[in-house]
Structure formats: C-alpha cells, structure tokens
MARSERO-998348 format. One record per residue (C-alpha): residue number from 1; residue in one letter; x, z, y. Coordinates in nm, 2 decimals. Example, Ala and Ser with C-alpha at 12.3 -4.5 7.8 and 13.67 -1.06 7.14 Angstrom:
% residues 2
ATOM    i  aa       u       w       v
ATOM    1   a    1.23    0.78   -0.45
ATOM    2   s    1.37    0.71   -0.11
END
This chain:
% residues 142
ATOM    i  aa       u       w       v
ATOM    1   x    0.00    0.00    0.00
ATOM    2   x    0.13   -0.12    0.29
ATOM    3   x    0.17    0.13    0.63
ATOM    4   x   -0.06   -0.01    0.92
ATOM    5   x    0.19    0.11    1.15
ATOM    6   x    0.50   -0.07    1.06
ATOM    7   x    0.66   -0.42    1.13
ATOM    8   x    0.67   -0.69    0.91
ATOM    9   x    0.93   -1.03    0.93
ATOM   10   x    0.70   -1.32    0.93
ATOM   11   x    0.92   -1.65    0.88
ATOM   12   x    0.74   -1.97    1.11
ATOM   13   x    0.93   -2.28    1.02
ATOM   14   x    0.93   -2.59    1.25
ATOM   15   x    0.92   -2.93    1.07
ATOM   16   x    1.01   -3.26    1.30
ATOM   17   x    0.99   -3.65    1.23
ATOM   18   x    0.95   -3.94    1.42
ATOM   19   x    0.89   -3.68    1.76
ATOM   20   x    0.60   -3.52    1.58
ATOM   21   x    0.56   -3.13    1.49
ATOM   22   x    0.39   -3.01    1.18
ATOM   23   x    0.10   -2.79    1.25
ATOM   24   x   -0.18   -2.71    1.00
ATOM   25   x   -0.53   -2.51    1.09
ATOM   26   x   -0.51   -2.18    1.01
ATOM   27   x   -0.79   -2.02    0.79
ATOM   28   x   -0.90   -1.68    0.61
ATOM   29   x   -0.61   -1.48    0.83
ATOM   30   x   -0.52   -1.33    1.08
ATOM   31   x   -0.47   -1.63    1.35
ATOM   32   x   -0.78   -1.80    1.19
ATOM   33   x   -0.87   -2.13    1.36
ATOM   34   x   -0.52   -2.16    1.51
ATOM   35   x   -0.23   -2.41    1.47
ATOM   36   x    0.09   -2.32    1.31
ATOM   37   x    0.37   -2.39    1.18
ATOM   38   x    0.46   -2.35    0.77
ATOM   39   x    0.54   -2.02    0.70
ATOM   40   x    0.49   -1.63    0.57
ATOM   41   x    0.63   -1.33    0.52
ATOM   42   x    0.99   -1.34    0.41
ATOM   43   x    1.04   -1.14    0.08
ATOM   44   x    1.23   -0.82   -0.02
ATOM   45   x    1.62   -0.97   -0.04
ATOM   46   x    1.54   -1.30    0.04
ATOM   47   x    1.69   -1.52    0.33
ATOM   48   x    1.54   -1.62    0.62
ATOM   49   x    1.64   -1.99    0.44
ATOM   50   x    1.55   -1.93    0.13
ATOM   51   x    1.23   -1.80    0.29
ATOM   52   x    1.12   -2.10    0.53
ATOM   53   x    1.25   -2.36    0.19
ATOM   54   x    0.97   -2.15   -0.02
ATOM   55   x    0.71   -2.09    0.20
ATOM   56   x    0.73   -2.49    0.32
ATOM   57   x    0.71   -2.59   -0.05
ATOM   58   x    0.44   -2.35   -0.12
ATOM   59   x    0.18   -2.43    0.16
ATOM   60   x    0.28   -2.81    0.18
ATOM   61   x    0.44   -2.98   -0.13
ATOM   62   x    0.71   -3.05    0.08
ATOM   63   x    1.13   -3.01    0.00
ATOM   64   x    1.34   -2.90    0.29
ATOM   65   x    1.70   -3.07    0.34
ATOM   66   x    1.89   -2.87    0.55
ATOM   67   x    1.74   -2.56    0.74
ATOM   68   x    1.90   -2.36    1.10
ATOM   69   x    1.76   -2.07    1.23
ATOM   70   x    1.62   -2.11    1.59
ATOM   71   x    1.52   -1.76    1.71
ATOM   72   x    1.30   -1.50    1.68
ATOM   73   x    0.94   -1.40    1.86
ATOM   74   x    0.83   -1.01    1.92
ATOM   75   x    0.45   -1.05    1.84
ATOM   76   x    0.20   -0.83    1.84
ATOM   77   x   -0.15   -0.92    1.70
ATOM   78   x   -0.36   -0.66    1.94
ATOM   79   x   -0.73   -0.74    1.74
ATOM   80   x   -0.57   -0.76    1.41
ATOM   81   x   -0.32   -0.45    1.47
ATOM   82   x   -0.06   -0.62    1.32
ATOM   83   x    0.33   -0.63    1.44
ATOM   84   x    0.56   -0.93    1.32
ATOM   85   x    0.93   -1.03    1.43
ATOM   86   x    0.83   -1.40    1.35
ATOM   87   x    1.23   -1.58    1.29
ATOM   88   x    1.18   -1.95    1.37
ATOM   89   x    1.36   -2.21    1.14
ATOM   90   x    1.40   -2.57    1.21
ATOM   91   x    1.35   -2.72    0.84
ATOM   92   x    1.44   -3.11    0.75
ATOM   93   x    1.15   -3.32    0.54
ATOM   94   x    1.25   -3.67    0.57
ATOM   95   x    0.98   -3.80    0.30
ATOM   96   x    0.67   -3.69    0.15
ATOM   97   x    0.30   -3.62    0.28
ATOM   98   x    0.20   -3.22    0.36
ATOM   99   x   -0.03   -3.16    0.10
ATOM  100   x   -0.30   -2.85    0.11
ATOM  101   x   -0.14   -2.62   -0.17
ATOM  102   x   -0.29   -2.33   -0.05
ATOM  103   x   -0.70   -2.41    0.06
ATOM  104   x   -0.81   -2.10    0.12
ATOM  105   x   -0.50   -2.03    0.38
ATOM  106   x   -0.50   -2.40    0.60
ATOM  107   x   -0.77   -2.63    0.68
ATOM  108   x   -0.58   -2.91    0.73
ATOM  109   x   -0.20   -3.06    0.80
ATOM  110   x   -0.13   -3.30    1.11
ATOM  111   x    0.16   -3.40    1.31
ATOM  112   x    0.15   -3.40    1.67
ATOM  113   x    0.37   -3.49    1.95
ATOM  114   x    0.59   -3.20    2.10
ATOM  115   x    0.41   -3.27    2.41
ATOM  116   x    0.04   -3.25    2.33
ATOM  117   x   -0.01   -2.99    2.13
ATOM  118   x   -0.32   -2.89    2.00
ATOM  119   x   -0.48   -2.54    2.10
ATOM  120   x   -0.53   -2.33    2.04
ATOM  121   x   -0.20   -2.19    1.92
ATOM  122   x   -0.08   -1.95    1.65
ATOM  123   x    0.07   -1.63    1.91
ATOM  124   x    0.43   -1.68    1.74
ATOM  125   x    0.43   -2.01    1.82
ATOM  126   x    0.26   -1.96    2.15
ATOM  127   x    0.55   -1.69    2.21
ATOM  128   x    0.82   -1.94    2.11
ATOM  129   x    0.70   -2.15    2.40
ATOM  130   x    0.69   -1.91    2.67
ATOM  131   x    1.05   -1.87    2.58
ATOM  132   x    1.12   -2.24    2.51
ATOM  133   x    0.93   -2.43    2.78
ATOM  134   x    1.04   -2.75    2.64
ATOM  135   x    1.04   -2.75    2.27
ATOM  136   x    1.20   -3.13    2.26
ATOM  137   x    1.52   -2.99    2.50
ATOM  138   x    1.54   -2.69    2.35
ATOM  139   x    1.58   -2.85    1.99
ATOM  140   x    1.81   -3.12    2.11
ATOM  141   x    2.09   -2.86    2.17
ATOM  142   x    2.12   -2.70    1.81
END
C-alpha cells in the first residue's frame, strides 16, 4: 500500500519524426482527457532508460533506438493529491505505427507539430513548457 503522502518518479518520454511529437489521449487516470507523452512510473532499480525503452514498448508497440535524458518537471497534481518528479527522455523510433497496447490507459495516438499542440495538456508536459518555451530550440541543442 502505497503512502498518499510521498513522491513518486513518473518517467514522460518525448518521441520526434518528421517535426512531429507523439502524444496519445489520456484515459482512466489521473490527467484523464489530456495529451501526453509515452510514459509511467519508473520501477524499483530500473533506469530512467531502461524505463522510458519499457514503458514506450508497452503503451505503443514501438522500439526505442537511442534514448538521452532531457530534464526533469516538479508536478503536483492538486485534485488528484498526487506528487511526481516527472524525468523527460527524448526516445528515437524511426519506423513502426503507435499502436493502442494499453485501451483502458490512451484513447488514441497522434503526432502533432511541435508548434500546435493539442490541449489540453498532460501538467508534466505543460510544466516542461513553461521551462522550455520552445520545444523545437530546446531539442536542437542536446
């Protein structure tokens, strides 16, 4: 049984081809009717890599090449009472569809432009933004 009080380390990993950002609608959580990136809690003495390459598979179908970390958002989930350090991967898919693995968890999967995002957002992501003005620019520099 989980403490309602403590933090948890949610892992949000940030998929890019062609321009275009993953996102699937969120569903049956907390963040319900949002759009987010692939991603979940990271697992007792796993890596934040090991982490975003699971999670990806699990709620998409898809592989990850290569995987950096990004950063990190402080998010606090004030209806919910929830607290999550969300860390931020950038994860490499080159080929394959996003699949819905996990129907009860995503609506749907869709790639949008990094500069028309739909809303609204998942609060890590939204939080990564406030930070990261330009997603695009600040990408570019890792």
């Amino acid at each position: 049984m989980r403490n309602k009080d403590e933090v948890r380390v949610g892992v949000g990993v940030i998929i890019v081809r062609e321009g275009k950002i993953l996102l699937g609608k969120r569903i049956g959580a907390h963040g319900a009717q949002t759009w987010a990136t692939p991603g979940g809690h990271l697992d007792f003495t796993e890596t934040p890599e090991q982490c975003a390459a699971r999670e990806v598979y699990e709620e998409t179908g898809l592989v990850l090449g290569a995987v950096k970390k990004l950063g990190f958002t402080n998010d606090i989930f004030k209806l919910e009472n929830k607290h999550y350090v969300t860390l931020f991967m950038l994860g490499e898919s080159e080929q394959g569809e996003a699949h819905i693995m996990e129907p009860t968890k995503c609506l749907r999967w869709q790639w949008f432009d990094m500069d028309i995002l739909p809303e609204p957002l998942f609060l890590p992501l939204v939080n990564l933004l406030k930070e990261h003005n330009d997603l695009k620019q600040f990408m570019s520099v890792l």
